[in-house]
Backbone as a printed PyTorch tensor [residue, N CA C, xyz], in Angstrom:
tensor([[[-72.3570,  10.5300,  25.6670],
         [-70.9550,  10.1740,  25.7970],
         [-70.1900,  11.3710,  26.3230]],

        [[-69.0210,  10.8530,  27.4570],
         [-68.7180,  12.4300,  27.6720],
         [-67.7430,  12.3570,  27.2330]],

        [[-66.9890,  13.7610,  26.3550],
         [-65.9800,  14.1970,  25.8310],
         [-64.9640,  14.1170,  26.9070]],

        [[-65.1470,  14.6260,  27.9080],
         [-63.8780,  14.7650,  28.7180],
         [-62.9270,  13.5050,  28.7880]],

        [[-63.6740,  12.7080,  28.8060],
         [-62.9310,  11.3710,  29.1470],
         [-62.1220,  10.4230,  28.0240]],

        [[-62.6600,  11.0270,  27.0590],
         [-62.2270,  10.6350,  25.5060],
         [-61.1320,  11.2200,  25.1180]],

        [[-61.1800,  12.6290,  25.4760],
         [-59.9860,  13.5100,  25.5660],
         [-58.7360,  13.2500,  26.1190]],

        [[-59.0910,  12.6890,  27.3320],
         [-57.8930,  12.2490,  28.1560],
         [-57.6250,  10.8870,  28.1300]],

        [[-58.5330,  10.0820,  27.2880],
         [-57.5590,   8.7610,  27.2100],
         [-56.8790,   9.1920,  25.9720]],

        [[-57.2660,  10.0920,  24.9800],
         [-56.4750,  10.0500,  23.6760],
         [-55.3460,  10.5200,  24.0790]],

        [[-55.1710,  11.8370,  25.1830],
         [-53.8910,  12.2340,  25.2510],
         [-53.1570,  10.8980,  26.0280]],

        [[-53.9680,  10.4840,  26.6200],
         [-52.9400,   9.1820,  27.0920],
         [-52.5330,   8.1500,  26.4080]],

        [[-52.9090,   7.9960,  25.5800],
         [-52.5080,   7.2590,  24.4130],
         [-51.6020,   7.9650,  23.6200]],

        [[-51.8720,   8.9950,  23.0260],
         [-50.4800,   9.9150,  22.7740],
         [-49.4310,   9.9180,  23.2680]],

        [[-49.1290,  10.2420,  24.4330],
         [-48.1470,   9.8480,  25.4790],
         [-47.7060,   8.4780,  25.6890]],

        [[-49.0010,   7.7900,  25.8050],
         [-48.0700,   5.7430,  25.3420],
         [-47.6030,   5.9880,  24.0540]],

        [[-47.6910,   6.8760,  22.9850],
         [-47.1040,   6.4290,  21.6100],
         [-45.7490,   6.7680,  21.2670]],

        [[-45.9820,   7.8280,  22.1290],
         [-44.4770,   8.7940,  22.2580],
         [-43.0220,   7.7460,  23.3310]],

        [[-43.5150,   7.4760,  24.1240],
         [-43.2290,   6.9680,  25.0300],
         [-42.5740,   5.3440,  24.7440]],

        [[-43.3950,   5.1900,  23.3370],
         [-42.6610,   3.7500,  22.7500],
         [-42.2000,   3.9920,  21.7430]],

        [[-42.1720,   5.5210,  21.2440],
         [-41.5270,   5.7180,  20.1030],
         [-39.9070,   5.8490,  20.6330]],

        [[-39.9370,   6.5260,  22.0390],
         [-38.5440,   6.6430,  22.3170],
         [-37.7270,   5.5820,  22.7800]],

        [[-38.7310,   4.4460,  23.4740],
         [-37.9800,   3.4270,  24.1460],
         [-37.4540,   2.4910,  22.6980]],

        [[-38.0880,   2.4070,  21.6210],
         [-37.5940,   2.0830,  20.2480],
         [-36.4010,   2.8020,  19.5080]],

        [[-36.3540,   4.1370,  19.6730],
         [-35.0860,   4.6660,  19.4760],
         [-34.0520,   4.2650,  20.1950]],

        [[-34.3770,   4.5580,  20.8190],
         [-33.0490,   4.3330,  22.3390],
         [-32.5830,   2.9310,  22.1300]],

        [[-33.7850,   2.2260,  21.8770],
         [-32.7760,   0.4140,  21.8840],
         [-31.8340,   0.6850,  20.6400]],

        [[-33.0530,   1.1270,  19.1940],
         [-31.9920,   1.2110,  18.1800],
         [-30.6690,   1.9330,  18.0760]],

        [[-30.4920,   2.8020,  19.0950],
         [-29.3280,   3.9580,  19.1310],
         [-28.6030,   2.6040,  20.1500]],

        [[-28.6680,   2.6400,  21.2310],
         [-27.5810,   1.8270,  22.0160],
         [-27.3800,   0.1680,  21.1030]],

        [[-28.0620,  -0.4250,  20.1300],
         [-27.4190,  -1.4280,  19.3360],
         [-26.5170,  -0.6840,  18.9550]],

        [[-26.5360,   0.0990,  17.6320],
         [-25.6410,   0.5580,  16.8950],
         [-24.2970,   1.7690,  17.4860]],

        [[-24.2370,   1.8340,  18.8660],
         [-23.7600,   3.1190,  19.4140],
         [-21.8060,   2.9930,  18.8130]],

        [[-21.4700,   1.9240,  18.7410],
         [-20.4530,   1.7680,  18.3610],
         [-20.0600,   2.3020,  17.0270]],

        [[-20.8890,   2.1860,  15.9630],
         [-20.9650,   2.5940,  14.7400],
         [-20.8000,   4.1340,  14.4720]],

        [[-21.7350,   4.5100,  15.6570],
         [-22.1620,   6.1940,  15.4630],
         [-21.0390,   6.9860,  16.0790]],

        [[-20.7170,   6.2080,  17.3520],
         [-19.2900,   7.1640,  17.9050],
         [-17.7070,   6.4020,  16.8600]],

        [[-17.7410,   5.7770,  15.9360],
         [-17.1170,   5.9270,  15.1680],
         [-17.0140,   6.6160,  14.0930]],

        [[-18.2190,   6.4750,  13.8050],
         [-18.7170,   8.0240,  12.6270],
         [-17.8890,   9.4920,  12.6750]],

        [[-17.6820,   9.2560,  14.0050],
         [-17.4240,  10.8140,  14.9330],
         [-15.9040,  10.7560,  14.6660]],

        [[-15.5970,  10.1080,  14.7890],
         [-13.7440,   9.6430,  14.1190],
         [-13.6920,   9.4140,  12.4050]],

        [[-14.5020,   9.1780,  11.8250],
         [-14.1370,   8.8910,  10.3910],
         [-13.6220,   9.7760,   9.6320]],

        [[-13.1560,   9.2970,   8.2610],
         [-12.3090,  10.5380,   7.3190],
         [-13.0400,  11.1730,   6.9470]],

        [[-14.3790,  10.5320,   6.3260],
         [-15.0240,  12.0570,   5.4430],
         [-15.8050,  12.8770,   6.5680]],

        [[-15.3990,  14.5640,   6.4420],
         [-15.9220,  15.0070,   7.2150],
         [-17.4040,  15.2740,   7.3380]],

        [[-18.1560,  15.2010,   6.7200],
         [-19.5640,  14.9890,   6.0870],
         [-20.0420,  14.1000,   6.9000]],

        [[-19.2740,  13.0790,   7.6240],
         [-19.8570,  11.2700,   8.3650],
         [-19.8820,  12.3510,   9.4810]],

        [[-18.6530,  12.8650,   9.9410],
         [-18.2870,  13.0760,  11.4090],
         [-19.1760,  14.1380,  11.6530]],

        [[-19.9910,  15.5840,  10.6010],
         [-20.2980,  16.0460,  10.9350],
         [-22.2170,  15.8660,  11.6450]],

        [[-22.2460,  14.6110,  11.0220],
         [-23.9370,  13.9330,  10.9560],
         [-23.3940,  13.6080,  12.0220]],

        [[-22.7410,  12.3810,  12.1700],
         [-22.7930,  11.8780,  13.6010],
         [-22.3910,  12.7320,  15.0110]],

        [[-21.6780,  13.9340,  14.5810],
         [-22.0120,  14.9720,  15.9300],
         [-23.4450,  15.4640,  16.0240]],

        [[-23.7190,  15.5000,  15.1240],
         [-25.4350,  16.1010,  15.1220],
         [-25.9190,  15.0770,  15.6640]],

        [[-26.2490,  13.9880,  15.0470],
         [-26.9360,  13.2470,  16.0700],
         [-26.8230,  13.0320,  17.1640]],

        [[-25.3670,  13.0000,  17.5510],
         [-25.1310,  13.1770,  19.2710],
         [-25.6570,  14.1300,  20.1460]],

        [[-25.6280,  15.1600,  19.4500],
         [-26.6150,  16.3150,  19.7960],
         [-27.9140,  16.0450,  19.9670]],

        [[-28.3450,  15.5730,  19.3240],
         [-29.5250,  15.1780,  19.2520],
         [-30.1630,  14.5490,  20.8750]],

        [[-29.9430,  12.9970,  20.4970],
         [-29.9690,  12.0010,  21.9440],
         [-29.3990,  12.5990,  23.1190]],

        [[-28.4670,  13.3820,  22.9550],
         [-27.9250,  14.3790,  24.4370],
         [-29.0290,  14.7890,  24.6250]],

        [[-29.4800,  15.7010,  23.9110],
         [-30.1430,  16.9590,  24.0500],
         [-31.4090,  15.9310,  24.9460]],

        [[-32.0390,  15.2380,  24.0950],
         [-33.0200,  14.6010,  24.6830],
         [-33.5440,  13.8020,  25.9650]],

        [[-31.8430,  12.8900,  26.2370],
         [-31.5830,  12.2100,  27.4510],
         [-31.7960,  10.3720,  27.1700]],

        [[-31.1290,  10.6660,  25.7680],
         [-31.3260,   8.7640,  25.4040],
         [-30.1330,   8.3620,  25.2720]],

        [[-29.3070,   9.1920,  25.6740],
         [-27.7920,   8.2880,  26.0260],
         [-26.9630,   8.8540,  27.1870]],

        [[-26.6490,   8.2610,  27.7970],
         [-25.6200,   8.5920,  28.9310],
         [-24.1270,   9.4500,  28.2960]],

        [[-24.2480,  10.9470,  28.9040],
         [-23.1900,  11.8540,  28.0160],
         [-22.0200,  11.1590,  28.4350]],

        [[-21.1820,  10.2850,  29.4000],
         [-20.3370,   9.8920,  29.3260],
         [-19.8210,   8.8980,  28.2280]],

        [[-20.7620,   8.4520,  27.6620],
         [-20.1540,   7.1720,  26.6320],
         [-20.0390,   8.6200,  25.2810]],

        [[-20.3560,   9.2290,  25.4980],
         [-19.9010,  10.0920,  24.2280],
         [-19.3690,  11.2790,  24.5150]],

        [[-18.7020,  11.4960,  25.6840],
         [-17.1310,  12.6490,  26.1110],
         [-16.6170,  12.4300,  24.6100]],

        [[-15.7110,  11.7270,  25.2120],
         [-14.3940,  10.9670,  24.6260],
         [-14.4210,  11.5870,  23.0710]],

        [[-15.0780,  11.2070,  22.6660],
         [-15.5070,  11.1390,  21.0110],
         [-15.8870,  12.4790,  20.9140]],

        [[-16.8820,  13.5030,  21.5780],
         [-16.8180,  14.6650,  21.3090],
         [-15.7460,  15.6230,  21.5860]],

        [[-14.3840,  15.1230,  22.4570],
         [-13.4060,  15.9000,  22.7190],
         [-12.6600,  15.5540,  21.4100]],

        [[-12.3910,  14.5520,  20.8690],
         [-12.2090,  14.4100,  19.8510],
         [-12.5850,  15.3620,  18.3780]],

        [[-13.7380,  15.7220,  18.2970],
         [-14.8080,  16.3220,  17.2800],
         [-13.5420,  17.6440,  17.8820]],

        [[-13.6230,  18.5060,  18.5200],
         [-13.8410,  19.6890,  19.0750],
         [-12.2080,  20.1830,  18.1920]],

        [[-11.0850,  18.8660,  18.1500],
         [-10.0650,  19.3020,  17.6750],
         [ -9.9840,  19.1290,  15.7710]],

        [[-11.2410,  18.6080,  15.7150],
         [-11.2110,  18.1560,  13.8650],
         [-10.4620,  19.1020,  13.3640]],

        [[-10.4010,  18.8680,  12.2160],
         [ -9.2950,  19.7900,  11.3680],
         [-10.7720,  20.3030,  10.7570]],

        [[-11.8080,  20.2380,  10.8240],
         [-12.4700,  21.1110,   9.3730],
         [-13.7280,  21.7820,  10.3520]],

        [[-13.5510,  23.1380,  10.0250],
         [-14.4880,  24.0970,  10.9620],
         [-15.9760,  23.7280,  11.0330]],

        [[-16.5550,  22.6830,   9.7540],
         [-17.9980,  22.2820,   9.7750],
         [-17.8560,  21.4920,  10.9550]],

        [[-17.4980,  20.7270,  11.5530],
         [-17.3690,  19.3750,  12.4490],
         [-16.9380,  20.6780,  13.7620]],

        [[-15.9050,  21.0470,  14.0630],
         [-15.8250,  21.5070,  15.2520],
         [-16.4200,  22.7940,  15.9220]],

        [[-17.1640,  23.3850,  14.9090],
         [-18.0090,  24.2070,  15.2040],
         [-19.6010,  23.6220,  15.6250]],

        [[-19.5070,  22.8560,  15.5990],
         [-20.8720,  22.2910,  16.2480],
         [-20.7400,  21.6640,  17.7600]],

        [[-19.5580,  21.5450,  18.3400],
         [-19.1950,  21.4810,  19.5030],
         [-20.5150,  22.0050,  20.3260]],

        [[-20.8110,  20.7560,  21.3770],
         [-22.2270,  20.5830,  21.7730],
         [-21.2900,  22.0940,  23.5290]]])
């Protein structure tokens, strides 16, 4: 049996796993996207400061289009509480 070839379907299979792990995020993030860029507006600052992180997050990665979440991070940037606007992406 040759190894080589075993090797490289596993990494290719790795890569299909990854690859549907993100297209599964991404659906679950764009259902709920309304929720999360409201998060980013809510009173307790504790919500707003998770949901900038996570924005960070999916930015960082490329599972959401940074325009649907400007708005809401220009928002963050003026919070009143230094945990939330110090994370300014």
């Amino acid at each position: 049996m040759d190894t080589s070839s075993s090797a490289v379907s596993l990494k290719e299979q790795v890569m299909g796993d990854q690859d549907a792990g993100a297209a599964i995020f991404s659906s679950i993030l764009q259902t709920n996207l309304t929720a999360v860029l409201g998060l980013v507006l809510d009173s307790d600052a504790a919500a707003r400061r998770e949901a900038v992180l996570l924005l960070d997050v999916v930015l960082r990665q490329g599972l959401l289009n940074p325009l649907q979440a400007v708005p809401h991070l220009m928002a963050a940037i003026a919070d009143s509480e230094a945990q939330v606007w110090m994370l300014r992406l």
